[in-house]
C-alpha positions in Angstrom: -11.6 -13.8 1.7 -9.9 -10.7 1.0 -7.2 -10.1 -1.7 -3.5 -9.8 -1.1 -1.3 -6.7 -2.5 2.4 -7.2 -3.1 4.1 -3.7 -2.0 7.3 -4.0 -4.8 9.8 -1.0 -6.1 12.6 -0.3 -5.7 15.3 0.0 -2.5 14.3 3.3 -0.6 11.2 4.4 -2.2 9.1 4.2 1.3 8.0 0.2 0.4 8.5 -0.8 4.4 7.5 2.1 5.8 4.1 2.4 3.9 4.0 -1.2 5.3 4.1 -0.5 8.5 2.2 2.5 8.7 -1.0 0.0 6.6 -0.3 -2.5 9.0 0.2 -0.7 12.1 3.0 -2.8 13.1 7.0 -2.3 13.4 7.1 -5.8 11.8 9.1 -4.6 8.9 12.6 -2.6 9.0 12.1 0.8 7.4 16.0 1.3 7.2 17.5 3.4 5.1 19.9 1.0 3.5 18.8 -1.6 0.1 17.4 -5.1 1.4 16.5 -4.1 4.7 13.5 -6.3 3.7 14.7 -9.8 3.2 11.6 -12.2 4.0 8.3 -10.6 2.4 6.5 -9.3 5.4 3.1 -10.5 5.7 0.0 -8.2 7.4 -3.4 -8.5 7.5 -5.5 -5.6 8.2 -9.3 -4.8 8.6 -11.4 -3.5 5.6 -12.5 0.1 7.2 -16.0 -0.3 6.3 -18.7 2.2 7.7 -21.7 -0.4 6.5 -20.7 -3.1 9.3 -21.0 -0.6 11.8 -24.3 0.5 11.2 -25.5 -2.2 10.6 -24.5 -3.6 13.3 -25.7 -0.6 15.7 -29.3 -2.0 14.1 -29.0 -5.5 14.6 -27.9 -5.0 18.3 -24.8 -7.4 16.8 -22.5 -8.2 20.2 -19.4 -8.4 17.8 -18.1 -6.4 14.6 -15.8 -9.0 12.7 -14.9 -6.4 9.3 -13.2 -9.0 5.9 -9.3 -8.5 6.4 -7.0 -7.9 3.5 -3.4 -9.4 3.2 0.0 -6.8 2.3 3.1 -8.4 1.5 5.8 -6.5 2.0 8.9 -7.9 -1.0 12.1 -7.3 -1.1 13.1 -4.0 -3.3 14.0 -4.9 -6.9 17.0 -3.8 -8.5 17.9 -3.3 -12.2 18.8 -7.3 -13.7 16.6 -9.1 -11.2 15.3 -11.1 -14.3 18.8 -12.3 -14.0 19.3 -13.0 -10.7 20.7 -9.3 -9.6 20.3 -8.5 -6.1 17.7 -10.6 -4.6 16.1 -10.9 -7.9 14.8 -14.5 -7.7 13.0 -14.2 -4.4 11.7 -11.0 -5.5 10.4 -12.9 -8.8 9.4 -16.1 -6.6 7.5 -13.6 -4.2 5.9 -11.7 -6.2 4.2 -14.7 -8.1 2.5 -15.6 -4.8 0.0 -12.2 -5.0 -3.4 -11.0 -6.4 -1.9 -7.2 -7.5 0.6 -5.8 -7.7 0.7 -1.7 -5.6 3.7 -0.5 -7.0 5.3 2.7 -5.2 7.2 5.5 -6.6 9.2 7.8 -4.7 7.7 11.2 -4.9 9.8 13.3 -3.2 13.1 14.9 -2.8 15.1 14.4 0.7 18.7 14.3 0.6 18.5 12.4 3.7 17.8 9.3 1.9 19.9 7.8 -0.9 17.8 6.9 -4.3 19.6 3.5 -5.6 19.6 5.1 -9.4 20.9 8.5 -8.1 18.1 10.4 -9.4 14.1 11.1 -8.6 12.1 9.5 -11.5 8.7 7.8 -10.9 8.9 7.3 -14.3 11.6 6.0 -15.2 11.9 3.7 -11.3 8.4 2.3 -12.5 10.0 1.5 -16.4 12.9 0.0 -14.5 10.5 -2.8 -12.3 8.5 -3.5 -15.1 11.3 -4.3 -17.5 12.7 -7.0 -15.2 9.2 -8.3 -14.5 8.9 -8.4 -18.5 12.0 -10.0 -19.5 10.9 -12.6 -16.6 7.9 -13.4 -18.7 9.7 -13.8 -21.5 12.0 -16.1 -20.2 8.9 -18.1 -19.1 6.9 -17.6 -22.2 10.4 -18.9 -24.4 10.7 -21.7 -22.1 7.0 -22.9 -22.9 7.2 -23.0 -26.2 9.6 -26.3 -26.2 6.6 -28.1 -24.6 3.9 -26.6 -26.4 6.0 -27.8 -29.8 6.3 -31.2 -28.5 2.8 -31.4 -28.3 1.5 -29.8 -31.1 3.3 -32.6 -33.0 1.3 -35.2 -30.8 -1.8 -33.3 -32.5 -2.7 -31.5 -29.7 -5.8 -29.3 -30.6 -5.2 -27.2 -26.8 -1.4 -26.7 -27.5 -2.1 -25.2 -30.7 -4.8 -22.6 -28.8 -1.8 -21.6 -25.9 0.8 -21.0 -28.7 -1.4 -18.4 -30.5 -1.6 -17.1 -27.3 1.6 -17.2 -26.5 2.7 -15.6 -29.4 0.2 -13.5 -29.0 1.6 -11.8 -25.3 5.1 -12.8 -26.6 4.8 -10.2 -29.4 3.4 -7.6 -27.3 6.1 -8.3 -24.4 8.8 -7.6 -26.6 7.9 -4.5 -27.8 8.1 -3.1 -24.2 4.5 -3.3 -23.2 3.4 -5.3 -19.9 1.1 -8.3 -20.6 -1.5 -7.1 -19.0 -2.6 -4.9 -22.1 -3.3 -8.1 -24.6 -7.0 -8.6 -23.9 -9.0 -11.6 -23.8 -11.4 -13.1 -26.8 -13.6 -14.8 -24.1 -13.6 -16.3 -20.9 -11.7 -19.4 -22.2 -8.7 -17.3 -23.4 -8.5 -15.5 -20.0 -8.9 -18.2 -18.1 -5.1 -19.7 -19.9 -3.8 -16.3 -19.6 -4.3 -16.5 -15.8 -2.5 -20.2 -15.8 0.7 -18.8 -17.7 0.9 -16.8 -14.3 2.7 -14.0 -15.9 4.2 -11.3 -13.5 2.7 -8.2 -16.2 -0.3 -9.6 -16.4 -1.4 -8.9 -12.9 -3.4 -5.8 -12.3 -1.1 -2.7 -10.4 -1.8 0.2 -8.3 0.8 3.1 -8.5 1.1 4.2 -4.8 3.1 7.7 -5.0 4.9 8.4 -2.1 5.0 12.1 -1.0 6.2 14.2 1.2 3.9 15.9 4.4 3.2 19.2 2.4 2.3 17.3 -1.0 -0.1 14.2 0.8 -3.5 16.4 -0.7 -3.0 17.5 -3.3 0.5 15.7 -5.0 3.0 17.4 -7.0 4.6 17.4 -10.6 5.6 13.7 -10.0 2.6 12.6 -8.9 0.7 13.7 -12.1 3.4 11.8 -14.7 2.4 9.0 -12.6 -1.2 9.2 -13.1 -0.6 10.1 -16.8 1.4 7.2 -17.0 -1.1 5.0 -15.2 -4.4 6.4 -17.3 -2.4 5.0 -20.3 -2.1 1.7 -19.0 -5.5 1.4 -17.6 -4.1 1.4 -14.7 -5.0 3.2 -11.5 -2.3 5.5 -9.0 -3.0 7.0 -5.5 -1.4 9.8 -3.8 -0.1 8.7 -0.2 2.3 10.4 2.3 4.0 7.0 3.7 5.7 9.4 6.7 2.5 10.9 7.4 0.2 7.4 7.4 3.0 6.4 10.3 2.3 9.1 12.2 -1.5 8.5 11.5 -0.9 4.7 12.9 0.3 6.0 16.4 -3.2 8.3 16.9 -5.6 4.9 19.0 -8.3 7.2 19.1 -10.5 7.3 15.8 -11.8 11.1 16.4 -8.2 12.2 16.9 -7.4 10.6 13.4 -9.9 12.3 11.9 -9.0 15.6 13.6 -5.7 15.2 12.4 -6.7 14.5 8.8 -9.3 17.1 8.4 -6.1 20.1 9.3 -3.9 18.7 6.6 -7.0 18.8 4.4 -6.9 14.8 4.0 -10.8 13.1 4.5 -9.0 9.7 4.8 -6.4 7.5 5.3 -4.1 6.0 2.8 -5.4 2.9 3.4 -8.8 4.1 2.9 -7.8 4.9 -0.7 -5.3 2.1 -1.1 -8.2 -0.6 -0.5 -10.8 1.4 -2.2 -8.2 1.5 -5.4 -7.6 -2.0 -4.5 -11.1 -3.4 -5.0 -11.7 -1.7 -7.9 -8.8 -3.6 -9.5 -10.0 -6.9 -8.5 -13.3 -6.2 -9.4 -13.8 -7.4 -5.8 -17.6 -6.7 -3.6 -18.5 -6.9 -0.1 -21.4 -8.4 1.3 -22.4 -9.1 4.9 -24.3 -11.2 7.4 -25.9 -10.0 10.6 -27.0 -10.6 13.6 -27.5 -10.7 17.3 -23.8 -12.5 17.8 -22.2 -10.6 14.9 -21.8 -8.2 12.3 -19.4 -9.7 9.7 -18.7 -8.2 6.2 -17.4 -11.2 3.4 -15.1 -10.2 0.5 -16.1 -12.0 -3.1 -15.2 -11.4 -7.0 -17.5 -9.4 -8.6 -20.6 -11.9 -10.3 -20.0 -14.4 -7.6 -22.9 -16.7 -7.5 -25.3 -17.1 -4.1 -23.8 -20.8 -3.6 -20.3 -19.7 -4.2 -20.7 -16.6 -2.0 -22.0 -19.0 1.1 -18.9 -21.1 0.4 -16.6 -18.1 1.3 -18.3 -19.0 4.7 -18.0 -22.5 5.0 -17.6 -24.7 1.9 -20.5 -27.1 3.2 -23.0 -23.9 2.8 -22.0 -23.8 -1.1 -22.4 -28.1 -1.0 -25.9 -27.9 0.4 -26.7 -24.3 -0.8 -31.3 -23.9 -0.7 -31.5 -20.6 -1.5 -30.5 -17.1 0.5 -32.6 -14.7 2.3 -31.1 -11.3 0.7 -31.8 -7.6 1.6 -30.0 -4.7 -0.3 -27.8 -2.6 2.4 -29.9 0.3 1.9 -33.5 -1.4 2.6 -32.0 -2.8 5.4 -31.0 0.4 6.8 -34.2 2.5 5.8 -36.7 0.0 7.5 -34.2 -0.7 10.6 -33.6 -4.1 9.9 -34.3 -7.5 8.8 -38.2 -7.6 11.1 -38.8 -4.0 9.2 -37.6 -4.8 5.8 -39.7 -8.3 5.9 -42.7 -6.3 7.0 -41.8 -3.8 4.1 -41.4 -6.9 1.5 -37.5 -6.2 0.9 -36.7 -9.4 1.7 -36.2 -11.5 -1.4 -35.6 -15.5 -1.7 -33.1 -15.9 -4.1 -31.7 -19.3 -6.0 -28.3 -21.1 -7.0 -28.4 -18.0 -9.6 -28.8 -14.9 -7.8 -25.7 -12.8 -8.3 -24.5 -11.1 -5.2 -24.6 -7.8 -5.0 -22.7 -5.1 -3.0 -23.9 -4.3 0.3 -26.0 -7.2 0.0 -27.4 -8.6 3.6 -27.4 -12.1 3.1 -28.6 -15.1 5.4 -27.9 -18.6 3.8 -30.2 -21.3 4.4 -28.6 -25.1 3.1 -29.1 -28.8 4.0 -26.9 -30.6 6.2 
């Protein structure tokens, strides 16, 4: 499991070339033209994860398998998508198929490369997306309501709970705020906000592109962005797509960090991209180890032992005993699963343990 991140904005804003430099790939056209990106490029990439590796130096592990993530790169958005503009509904379609949404903002000033409004405005390129993903959900939400009256005169007790709800998002989506604001009474209630599958309500990461000379520290731009995004609950990131691609070229990992330690960077994008990235799906990592392999496993934060071995193989959650567990850092202080059994850090834990990052997990379940 991993999660997968629509890259959307606008034509020009560095979407296909952040793609490519995350991806390490020339899969996607980084032209300087609107639509160069007609299908949404799909590429997976490896969860940098320093864990794996030692534990994997411990365990004497043969093979170092890290969880992979999934970018889609979508078609840029112009104003009246909602309407069909452009390549609106595949842009619309696409973007219903992802987890989150990383949003990026041009950053930077290059007359080199034409800006499809005519002007440099995070702000007001981020206001333009998110209006058309709005009116889309209203459109949707309007459209529900037909059904929802039809059954509401049948005496349907659920019906009457979505149209509150409804309502509810409806209210908040035409006053110009994304749905993604309205919160949830319980677990219920969220659980029909996720099946109205509204574009707003998916969590976003502004990604601000920048130029070489603003990739550590950002610029005036790059601070309304993060101004903007601390309003929303929202998170940004500061990345330097042109830089990440030259990044991407450098094979050898001591000659990336080199590199990144003279520009005063102590990552990659991507570093910070995924690390933003799990933090908005609430997502963990947990791993299993051994002489054949190291592997590191991607769940939801409060996944469940049995649902966690299902991420596996779905006949470990189907005849799920219980799981031999030892936190990451007992495993590496007593050098590994002999030493922390000998140290009593091994626990057995049930069908209710809750998974925990860095969690060192060995599943045992019936045939």
């Amino acid at each position: 499991m991993g999660f997968k991140c629509g890259i959307v904005g606008l034509p020009n804003v560095g979407k296909s070339t952040l793609f490519n430099a995350l991806t390490n790939t020339a899969a996607a056209a980084a032209a300087n033209y609107p639509f160069c990106t007609i299908e949404p490029n799909v590429g997976q990439v490896p969860v940098p994860d320093t864990r794996l590796n030692l534990l994997a130096k411990i365990a004497g592990s043969k093979e170092i398998l890290p969880t992979q993530l999934s970018f889609v790169d979508i078609a840029g958005l112009v104003r009246g998508a909602s309407q069909g503009e452009g390549l609106g509904n595949q842009f619309l379609a696409n973007i219903r198929e992802v987890d989150a949404i990383i949003h990026v903002l041009r950053c930077f000033e290059d007359d080199d490369i034409t800006h499809v409004e005519g002007v440099i405005d995070p702000i007001a390129d981020a206001e333009t997306v998110e209006t058309e993903l709005m009116l889309s959900d209203i459109d949707s939400l309007t459209k529900r309501k037909t059904g929802l009256e039809r059954r509401i005169r049948g005496q349907d007790k659920d019906a009457k709970l979505i149209m509150a709800l409804v309502d509810r998002l409806l209210e908040v989506l035409e006053q110009g705020e994304p749905a993604r604001i309205v919160k949830a009474d319980d677990d219920d209630e969220q659980k029909m906000i996720d099946e109205l599958q509204l574009l707003t309500s998916k969590p976003i990461l502004y990604v601000c592109n920048v130029s070489e000379d603003d990739a550590a520290e950002g610029n005036a731009l790059t601070q309304r962005v993060a101004e903007k995004a601390a309003a929303e609950n929202a998170v940004s990131v500061i990345i330097s797509a042109a830089l990440e691609s030259e990044i991407a070229q450098l094979d050898d990992p001591e000659e990336q960090k080199a590199f990144l330690e003279d520009l005063g960077l102590g990552e990659t994008g991507l570093g910070r991209v995924i690390r933003a990235g799990y933090d908005l799906l609430r997502l963990i990592t947990y791993f299993t180890v051994g002489p054949k392999e190291a592997r590191a496993w991607t769940v939801k934060r409060n996944t469940k032992a049995p649902q966690a071995a299902g991420v596996i193989h779905t006949d470990f959650e189907k005849g799920f005993i219980r799981s031999e567990t030892i936190a990451y850092d007992d495993y590496i202080e007593f050098n590994g699963e002999n030493g922390s059994k000998d140290a009593g850090k091994m626990r057995l834990e049930g069908k209710e343990y809750v998974v925990v990052d860095g969690d060192v997990l060995h599943f045992r379940f019936a045939n």
